[in-house]
C-alpha positions in Angstrom: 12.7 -17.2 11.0 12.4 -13.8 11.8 13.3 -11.9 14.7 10.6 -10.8 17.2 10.5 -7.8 19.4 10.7 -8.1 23.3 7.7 -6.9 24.3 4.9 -5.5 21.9 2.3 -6.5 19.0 2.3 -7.6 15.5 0.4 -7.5 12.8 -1.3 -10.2 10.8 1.1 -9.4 8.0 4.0 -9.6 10.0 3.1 -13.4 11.6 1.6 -14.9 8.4 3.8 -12.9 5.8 3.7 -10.8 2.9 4.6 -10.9 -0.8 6.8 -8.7 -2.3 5.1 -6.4 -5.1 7.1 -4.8 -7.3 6.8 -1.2 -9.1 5.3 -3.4 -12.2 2.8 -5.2 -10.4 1.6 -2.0 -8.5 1.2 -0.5 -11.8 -1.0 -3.3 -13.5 -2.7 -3.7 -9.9 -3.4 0.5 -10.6 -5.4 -0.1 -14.1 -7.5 -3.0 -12.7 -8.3 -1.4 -9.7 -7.5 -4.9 -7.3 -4.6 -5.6 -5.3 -2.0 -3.3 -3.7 -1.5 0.2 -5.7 2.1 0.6 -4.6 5.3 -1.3 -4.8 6.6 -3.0 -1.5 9.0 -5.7 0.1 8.4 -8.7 1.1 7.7 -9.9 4.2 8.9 -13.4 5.7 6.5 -15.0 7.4 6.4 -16.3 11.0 3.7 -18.9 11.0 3.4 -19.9 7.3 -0.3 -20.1 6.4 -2.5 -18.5 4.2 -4.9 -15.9 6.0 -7.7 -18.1 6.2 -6.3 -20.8 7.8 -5.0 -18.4 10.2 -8.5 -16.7 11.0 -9.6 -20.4 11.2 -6.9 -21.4 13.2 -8.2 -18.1 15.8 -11.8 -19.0 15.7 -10.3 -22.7 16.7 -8.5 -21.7 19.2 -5.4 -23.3 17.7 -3.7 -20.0 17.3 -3.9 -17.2 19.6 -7.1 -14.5 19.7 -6.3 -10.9 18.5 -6.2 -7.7 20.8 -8.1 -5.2 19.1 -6.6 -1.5 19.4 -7.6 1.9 18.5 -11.9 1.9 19.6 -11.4 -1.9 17.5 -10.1 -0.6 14.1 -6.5 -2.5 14.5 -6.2 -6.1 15.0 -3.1 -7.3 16.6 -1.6 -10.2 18.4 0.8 -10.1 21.5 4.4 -11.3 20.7 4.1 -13.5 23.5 1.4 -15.3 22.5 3.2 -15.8 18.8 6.3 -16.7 20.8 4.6 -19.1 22.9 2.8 -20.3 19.4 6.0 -21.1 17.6 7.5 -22.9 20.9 4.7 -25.1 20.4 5.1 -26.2 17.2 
Protein backbone atom coordinates (compact mmCIF):
# COMPACT_ATOMS: atom_id res chain seq x y z
CA UNK A 1 0.00 0.00 0.00
CA UNK A 2 1.18 3.21 -0.44
CA UNK A 3 2.45 5.71 1.87
CA UNK A 4 0.21 8.69 2.77
CA UNK A 5 1.14 12.20 3.76
CA UNK A 6 0.52 13.54 7.36
CA UNK A 7 -1.57 16.12 6.83
CA UNK A 8 -2.98 17.26 3.24
CA UNK A 9 -5.18 16.04 0.13
CA UNK A 10 -5.08 13.70 -2.61
CA UNK A 11 -6.28 13.34 -5.71
CA UNK A 12 -8.72 10.85 -7.26
CA UNK A 13 -5.76 9.39 -9.14
CA UNK A 14 -3.66 9.01 -6.29
CA UNK A 15 -6.52 6.92 -3.95
CA UNK A 16 -8.05 4.85 -6.82
CA UNK A 17 -4.73 4.53 -8.95
CA UNK A 18 -3.29 5.04 -12.29
CA UNK A 19 -2.02 2.98 -15.19
CA UNK A 20 1.23 3.31 -16.45
CA UNK A 21 1.30 4.63 -20.23
CA UNK A 22 4.17 4.21 -21.98
CA UNK A 23 5.88 6.52 -24.81
CA UNK A 24 4.14 3.92 -27.34
CA UNK A 25 0.79 4.12 -26.03
CA UNK A 26 0.98 8.02 -25.82
CA UNK A 27 1.91 8.00 -29.39
CA UNK A 28 -1.10 5.78 -30.69
CA UNK A 29 -3.34 7.69 -28.00
CA UNK A 30 -1.84 11.02 -30.25
CA UNK A 31 -3.21 9.72 -33.78
CA UNK A 32 -6.65 8.72 -32.35
CA UNK A 33 -7.11 11.64 -30.50
CA UNK A 34 -8.45 9.57 -26.98
CA UNK A 35 -6.59 8.76 -24.04
CA UNK A 36 -3.52 10.40 -22.42
CA UNK A 37 -1.17 12.24 -25.12
CA UNK A 38 2.03 11.71 -23.02
CA UNK A 39 3.80 8.85 -21.49
CA UNK A 40 3.64 8.46 -17.61
CA UNK A 41 4.12 6.08 -14.54
CA UNK A 42 1.97 4.23 -12.91
CA UNK A 43 0.33 4.87 -9.97
CA UNK A 44 -0.58 2.21 -7.13
CA UNK A 45 -3.70 2.52 -6.02
CA UNK A 46 -5.07 3.06 -2.40
CA UNK A 47 -8.56 1.93 -2.49
CA UNK A 48 -8.66 -0.41 -5.61
CA UNK A 49 -11.81 0.43 -7.60
CA UNK A 50 -12.60 1.59 -10.80
CA UNK A 51 -13.75 5.40 -10.88
CA UNK A 52 -17.16 4.72 -10.96
CA UNK A 53 -17.59 2.61 -8.26
CA UNK A 54 -15.71 5.19 -6.41
CA UNK A 55 -18.00 8.24 -7.49
CA UNK A 56 -20.82 5.69 -6.55
CA UNK A 57 -19.29 4.76 -3.48
CA UNK A 58 -19.31 9.07 -2.70
CA UNK A 59 -22.74 9.61 -3.74
CA UNK A 60 -23.43 6.51 -1.17
CA UNK A 61 -21.80 7.74 1.39
CA UNK A 62 -19.63 4.65 1.64
CA UNK A 63 -16.56 6.55 0.80
CA UNK A 64 -15.83 9.88 1.89
CA UNK A 65 -17.28 13.34 0.06
CA UNK A 66 -14.65 15.46 -1.87
CA UNK A 67 -13.43 19.05 -0.87
CA UNK A 68 -13.60 21.09 -3.78
CA UNK A 69 -10.60 23.64 -4.19
CA UNK A 70 -9.67 26.43 -6.35
CA UNK A 71 -13.52 28.48 -6.90
CA UNK A 72 -14.56 24.31 -7.41
CA UNK A 73 -12.23 23.43 -10.31
CA UNK A 74 -10.18 20.70 -8.13
CA UNK A 75 -11.63 17.79 -6.47
CA UNK A 76 -9.82 16.39 -3.57
CA UNK A 77 -10.21 14.21 -0.56
CA UNK A 78 -8.65 14.79 2.99
CA UNK A 79 -5.98 12.11 3.88
CA UNK A 80 -7.69 11.68 6.94
CA UNK A 81 -10.73 10.75 5.70
CA UNK A 82 -8.82 8.03 3.26
CA UNK A 83 -6.96 7.12 6.33
CA UNK A 84 -9.86 6.59 8.35
CA UNK A 85 -11.45 4.76 4.99
CA UNK A 86 -8.78 2.19 4.75
CA UNK A 87 -8.87 1.61 8.77
CA UNK A 88 -12.25 0.59 8.07
CA UNK A 89 -11.93 -1.85 5.74
Amino acid sequence: MNQLPETGFLTLAQIIGQDEVTEEQAAENRKRGKGPKRPRPGKPAIVPVKKTCWWQGVASGRFPAPVKVGNGRGTFWKVDSIRALVAKA
